[in-house]
N, C-alpha and C positions, 0 to 999 in steps of 0.2 A: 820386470825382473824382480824375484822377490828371493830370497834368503831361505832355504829351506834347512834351518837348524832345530827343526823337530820331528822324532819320529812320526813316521805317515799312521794318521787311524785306522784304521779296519774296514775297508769299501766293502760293497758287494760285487760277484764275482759276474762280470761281462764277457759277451762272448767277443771273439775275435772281429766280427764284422761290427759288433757295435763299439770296440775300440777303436776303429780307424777313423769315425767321424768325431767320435772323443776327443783326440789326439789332437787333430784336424781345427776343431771346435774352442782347445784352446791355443791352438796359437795364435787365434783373431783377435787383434786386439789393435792399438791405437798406432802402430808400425804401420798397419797397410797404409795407412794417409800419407806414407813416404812415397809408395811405388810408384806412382804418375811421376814423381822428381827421378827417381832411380831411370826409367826408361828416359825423361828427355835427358838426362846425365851422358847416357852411354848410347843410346839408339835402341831399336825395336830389337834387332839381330843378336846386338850383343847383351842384351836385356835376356832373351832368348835361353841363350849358354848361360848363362852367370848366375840363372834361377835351377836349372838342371842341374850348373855344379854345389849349387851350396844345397838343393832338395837333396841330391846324393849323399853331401856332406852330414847333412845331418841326419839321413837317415843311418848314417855309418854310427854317426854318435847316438842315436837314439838306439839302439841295437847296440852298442855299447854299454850302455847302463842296463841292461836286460843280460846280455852276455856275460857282463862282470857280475854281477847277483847271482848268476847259475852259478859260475865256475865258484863262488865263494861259496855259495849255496846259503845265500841270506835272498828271503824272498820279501820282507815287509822292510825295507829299507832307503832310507833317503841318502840323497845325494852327498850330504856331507859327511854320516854317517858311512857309507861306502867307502868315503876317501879315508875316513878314519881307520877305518879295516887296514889298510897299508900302510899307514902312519899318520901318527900323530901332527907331526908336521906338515903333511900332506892337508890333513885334514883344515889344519889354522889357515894354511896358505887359501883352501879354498873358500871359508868362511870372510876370509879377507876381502878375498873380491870379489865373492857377492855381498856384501856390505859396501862397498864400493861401489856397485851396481845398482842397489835400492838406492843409497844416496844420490846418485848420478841420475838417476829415473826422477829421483825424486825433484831437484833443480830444474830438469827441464818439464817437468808436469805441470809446477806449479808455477811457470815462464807461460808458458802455456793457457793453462786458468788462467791468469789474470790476463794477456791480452786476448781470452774472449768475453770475459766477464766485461772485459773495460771497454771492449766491441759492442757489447748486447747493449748497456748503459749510454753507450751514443746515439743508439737508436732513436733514444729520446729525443725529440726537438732542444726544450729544454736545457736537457744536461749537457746537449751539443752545443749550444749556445754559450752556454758556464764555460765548457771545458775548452771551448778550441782557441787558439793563441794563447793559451793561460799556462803557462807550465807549471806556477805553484799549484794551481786548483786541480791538475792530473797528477801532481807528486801528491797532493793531499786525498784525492779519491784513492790512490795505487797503495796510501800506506791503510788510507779507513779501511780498505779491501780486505788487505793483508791482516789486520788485526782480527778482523771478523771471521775471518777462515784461520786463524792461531785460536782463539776464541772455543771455536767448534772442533778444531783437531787437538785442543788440550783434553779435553772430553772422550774423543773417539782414541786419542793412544793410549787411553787409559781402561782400554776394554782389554779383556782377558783371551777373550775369543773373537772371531769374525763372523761366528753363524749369525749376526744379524744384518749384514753387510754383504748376504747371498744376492739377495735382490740385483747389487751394484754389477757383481758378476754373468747373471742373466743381461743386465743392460749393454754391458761389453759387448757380449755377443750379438747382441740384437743391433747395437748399433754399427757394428764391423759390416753385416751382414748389409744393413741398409746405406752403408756406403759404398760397400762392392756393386749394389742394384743401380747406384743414382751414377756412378761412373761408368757402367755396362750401359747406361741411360743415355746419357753424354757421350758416349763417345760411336754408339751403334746408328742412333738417331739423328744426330746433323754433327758431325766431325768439324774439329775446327778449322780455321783456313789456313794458319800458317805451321803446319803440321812438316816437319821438317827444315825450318827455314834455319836453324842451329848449327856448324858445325863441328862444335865445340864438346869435348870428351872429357870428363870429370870419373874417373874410375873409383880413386879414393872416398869421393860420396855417396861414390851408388853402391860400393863395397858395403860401407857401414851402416847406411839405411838400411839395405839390406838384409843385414844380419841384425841389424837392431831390430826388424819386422820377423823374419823366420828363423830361429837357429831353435838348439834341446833346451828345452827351457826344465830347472834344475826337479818341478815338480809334475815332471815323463815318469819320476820312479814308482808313484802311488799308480801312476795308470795303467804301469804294466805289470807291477806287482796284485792288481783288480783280475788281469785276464784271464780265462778259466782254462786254458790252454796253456803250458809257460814252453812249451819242447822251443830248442832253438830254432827248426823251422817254420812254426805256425807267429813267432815272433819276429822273426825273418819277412816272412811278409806282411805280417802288421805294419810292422817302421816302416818297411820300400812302400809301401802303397801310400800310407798315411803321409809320408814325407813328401813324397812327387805330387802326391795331389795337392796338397799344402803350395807345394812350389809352382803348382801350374793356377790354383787361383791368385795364389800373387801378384804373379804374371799377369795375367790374366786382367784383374784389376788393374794396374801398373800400362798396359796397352791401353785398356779403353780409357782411365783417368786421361792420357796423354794425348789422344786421340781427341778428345772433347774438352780440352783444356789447351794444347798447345805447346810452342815454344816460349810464347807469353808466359808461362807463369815464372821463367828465369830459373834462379835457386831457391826455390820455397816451397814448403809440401802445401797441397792440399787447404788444410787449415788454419795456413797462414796466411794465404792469397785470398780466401774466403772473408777476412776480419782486416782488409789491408783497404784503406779509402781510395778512390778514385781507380780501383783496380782495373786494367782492362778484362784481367780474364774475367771476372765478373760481368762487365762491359757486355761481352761477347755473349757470354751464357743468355745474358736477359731478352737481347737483339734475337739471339735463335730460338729459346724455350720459352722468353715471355718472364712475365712476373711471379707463376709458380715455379717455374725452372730454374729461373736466371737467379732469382731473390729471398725467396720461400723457403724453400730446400735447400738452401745454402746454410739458412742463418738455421734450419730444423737441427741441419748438423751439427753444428756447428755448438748447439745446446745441448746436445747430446752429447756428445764428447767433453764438454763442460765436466757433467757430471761424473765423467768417466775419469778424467785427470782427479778431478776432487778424491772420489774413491781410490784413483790407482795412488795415491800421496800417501793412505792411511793403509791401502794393503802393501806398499813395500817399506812404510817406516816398523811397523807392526812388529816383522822379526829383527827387524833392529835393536830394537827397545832388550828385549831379552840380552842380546850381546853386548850391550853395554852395563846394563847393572850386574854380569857376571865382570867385565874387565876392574869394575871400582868395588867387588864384594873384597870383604874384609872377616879375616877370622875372628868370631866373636871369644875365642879361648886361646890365644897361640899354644899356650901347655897343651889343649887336648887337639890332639890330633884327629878324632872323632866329629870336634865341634860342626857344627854346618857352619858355614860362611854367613857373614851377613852381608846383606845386597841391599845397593842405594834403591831405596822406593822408585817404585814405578811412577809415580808422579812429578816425581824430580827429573826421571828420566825424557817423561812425558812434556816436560815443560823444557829440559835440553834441544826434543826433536822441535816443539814450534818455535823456539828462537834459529832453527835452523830453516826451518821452514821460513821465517822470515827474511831473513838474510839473504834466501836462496831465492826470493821476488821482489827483492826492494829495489833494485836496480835491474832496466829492463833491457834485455841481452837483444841484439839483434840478429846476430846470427846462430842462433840456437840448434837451426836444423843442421848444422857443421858443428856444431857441438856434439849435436846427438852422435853424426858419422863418428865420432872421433869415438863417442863412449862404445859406440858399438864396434870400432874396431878394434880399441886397446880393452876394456874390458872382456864383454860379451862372446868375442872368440875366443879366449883360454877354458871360459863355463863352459860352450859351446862344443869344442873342436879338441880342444889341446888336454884338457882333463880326463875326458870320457875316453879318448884315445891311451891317456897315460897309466887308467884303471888296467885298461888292457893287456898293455907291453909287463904291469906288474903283478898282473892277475896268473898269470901262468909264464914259466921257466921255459917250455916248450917254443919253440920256433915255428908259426905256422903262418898260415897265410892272413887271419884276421892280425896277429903281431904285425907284418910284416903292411899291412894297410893301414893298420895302427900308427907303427912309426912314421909312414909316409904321410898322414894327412896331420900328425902332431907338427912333422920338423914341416911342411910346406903352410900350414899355417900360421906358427910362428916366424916365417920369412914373412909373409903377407900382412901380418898385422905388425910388423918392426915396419917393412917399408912403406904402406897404406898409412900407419899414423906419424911417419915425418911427413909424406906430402897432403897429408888433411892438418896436419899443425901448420906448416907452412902456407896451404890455404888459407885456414880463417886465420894467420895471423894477418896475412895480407888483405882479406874481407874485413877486417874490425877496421883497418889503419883505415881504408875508402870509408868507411864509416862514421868513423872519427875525423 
């Protein structure tokens, strides 16, 4: 999730079909490694319904933001910029909580990073040897770690731009994609054996994985603002298509990870069962696919997504950075009301985000993946659901039926995310205390 507080560049103009794998293409990203938990959470069935209703959902809200740009009749416009059209306030509020949301992405990214980083480093005989029964000698590798990536991320928040940091985003993809294949892999090819053995229903976490992995993510506006088509029908089927298909590879993912993974894996995604010792689902994989299956292609991912956490830290502190040294600029003239502000350097600000950065890894969380639900259901559905619906209801006076879907999916989502995040609070509060 990233902060979209600059206007969009100037793309070139796509046609409508090759928008919808666009669209498609980013929303791949390191969510899907929820889905396999999302399905043993709720079941196959209700897994089923619950990706329809939020692909619908979103495609309401992604047609939302395309809708409201017509009726404004601003085409080259970002998401907060939009809200600002309405008001000013409107606009802070929404800045708010995507900053909120980078931040929030940002803590469990780099929760993340370091327990694979500090997985891969075990690999070592050696450092296994050093590290195991030693708690100082793993608080001491967790803080060398930390500094060394504060070290590199003082440097990279200090760039002005990300065009050098495209690469990281081609990896994204590349690796979303070959985690969809290795769990379509696992789970087509020898299923696991205790494939239903669960009867246990956790809605609240599969809610918020969920939308942590698919919802309108704030920079939908350059992509549709790119298409060479903008009429509201040829837009209309853009979002519907692009959004169900979205929701059905999730799905989709989300069966076969489970399928080939289990009710073993408990409450863990993916990548955390992967970098977890003595794991069975691990166990199991090796038993059925062997040492490239079960061990290989575990830990390939597993490095891959490494990288992806590192980069995803730097692409959502990035539009951070800019919103803070406007909150501490200071008028360099109070008399002239002409003066331009002056704003804390970027370096300063730069070294504010890696003391957070650190802070946000130095103590290692255990229940992170119920953290995530929680970010994804208190923040990510108001981006998602509740905003793009409230462009609408204020975009036009008129009373029609996009208003009138509008209102319904604002006021039912924010019932869903009030009640979802008391009982995901109530959850991990009670997962930390077993913990503890």
């Amino acid at each position: 999730m990233q902060v979209d507080s600059s206007k969009p560049q100037a793309a070139k103009k796509m046609s409508s079909f090759t928008a919808i794998p666009v669209i498609i293409a980013s929303t791949l990203g390191t969510g899907i490694t929820s889905m396999p938990l999302v399905v043993k959470s709720i079941g196959i069935t209700y897994t089923i319904i619950f990706m329809a209703v939020i692909g619908l959902v979103t495609f309401h809200s992604i047609y939302a933001l395309s809708y409201t740009s017509v009726m404004v009749q601003k085409e080259d416009v970002s998401y907060t910029s939009l809200a600002g059209y309405f008001s000013k306030a409107l606009e802070k509020i929404v800045v708010v909580f995507m900053t909120f949301a980078c931040l929030s992405t940002t803590f469990i990214f780099i929760q993340r990073l370091l327990s694979i980083i500090i997985y891969l480093v075990k690999q070592n005989d050696f450092m296994k040897f050093l590290l195991e029964d030693n708690p100082s000698a793993n608080f001491s590798l967790r803080v060398g770690i930390l500094f060394l990536l504060c070290m590199a991320y003082f440097f990279l928040f200090r760039l002005e731009d990300l065009a050098s940091l495209t690469f990281f985003s081609h990896l994204s993809l590349a690796s979303a994609v070959i985690f969809s294949l290795a769990m379509g892999f696992y789970g087509i090819k020898s299923p696991s054996a205790d494939i239903g053995t669960s009867g246990e229903r956790n809605f609240s976490l599969a809610f918020g994985s969920s939308i942590f992995a698919l919802h309108c993510q704030s920079t939908f506006t350059g992509i549709l603002s790119s298409i060479e088509d903008k009429s509201l029908p040829n837009l209309r089927f853009v979002t519907f298509f692009a959004s169900m298909l979205a929701a059905l590879l999730y799905g989709a993912v989300g069966c076969f990870g489970y399928w080939g993974l289990g009710d073993s894996m408990g409450l863990d995604s993916v990548l955390k069962l992967f970098i977890k010792d003595a794991s069975p689902v691990l166990e199991s994989l090796e038993l059925r696919f062997g040492y490239l299956g079960g061990v290989l292609l575990p830990k390939i991912i597993c490095s891959l997504f490494s990288l992806i956490f590192f980069s995803g830290i730097v692409f959502n502190m990035f539009p951070v950075i800019p919103i803070v040294q406007n909150m501490f600029s200071k008028t360099s003239d109070p008399l002239n009301a002409a003066a331009k502000p002056r704003k804390i350097s970027r370096k300063a600000v730069s070294l504010i985000g890696c003391l957070f950065v650190f802070l946000s890894g130095f103590y290692q969380i255990g229940a992170i993946d119920q953290i995530l639900a929680v970010v994804g259901s208190v923040v990510i559905t108001p981006l998602s659901f509740i905003f793009p619906s409230l462009f609408i209801i204020l975009s036009t006076k008129k009373f029609n039926l996009m208003k009138f879907i509008a209102i319904t999916v604002a006021f039912v989502s924010s019932c869903a995310m009030v009640v979802l995040f008391y009982l995901e609070v109530m959850s991990l509060v009670e997962s930390m205390n077993k913990s503890s």
